[in-house]
N, C-alpha and C positions, 0 to 999 in steps of 0.2 A: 566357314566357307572361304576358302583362299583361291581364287581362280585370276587368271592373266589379269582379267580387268578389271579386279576390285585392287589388286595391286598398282596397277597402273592408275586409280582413280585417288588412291593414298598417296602416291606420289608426287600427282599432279597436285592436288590440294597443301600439298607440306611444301613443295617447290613454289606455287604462287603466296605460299602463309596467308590463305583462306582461311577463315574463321567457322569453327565446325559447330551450329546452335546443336544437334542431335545425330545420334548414329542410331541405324537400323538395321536390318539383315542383310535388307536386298537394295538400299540407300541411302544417302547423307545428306543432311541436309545445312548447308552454308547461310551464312549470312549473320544479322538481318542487315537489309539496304535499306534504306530511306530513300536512295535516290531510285527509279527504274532502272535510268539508265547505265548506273553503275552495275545492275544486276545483269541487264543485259550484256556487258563488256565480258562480265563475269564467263558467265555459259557462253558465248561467242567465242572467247579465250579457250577453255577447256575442249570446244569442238575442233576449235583450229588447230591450236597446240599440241593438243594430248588424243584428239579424237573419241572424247569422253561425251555422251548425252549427255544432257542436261532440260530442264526445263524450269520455268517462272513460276512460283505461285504467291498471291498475294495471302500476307500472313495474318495473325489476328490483330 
């Protein structure tokens, strides 16, 4: 599946050199944080910058 904005979410992620734990179909999943708030900086970045969703979830 190569669509505008799984391009543009590959890019965005290779440009901040975000760390990829797992890739998916239809999502990627970064990390892991320790800290929240670094997670939060995270996805607030990609929304701002790249206009990428994102969202939080705590891992195991």
């Amino acid at each position: 599946m190569n669509t505008p904005s799984r391009n543009r979410a590959t890019k965005a992620i290779k440009n901040m050199q975000l760390s990829v734990a797992r890739r998916e179909n239809n999502f990627v999943v970064i990390g892991p944080y320790k800290n929240g708030k670094d997670a939060v900086r995270v996805v607030r970045d990609l929304n701002d910058s790249y206009s990428i969703r994102g969202w939080i979830m705590k891992g195991n």
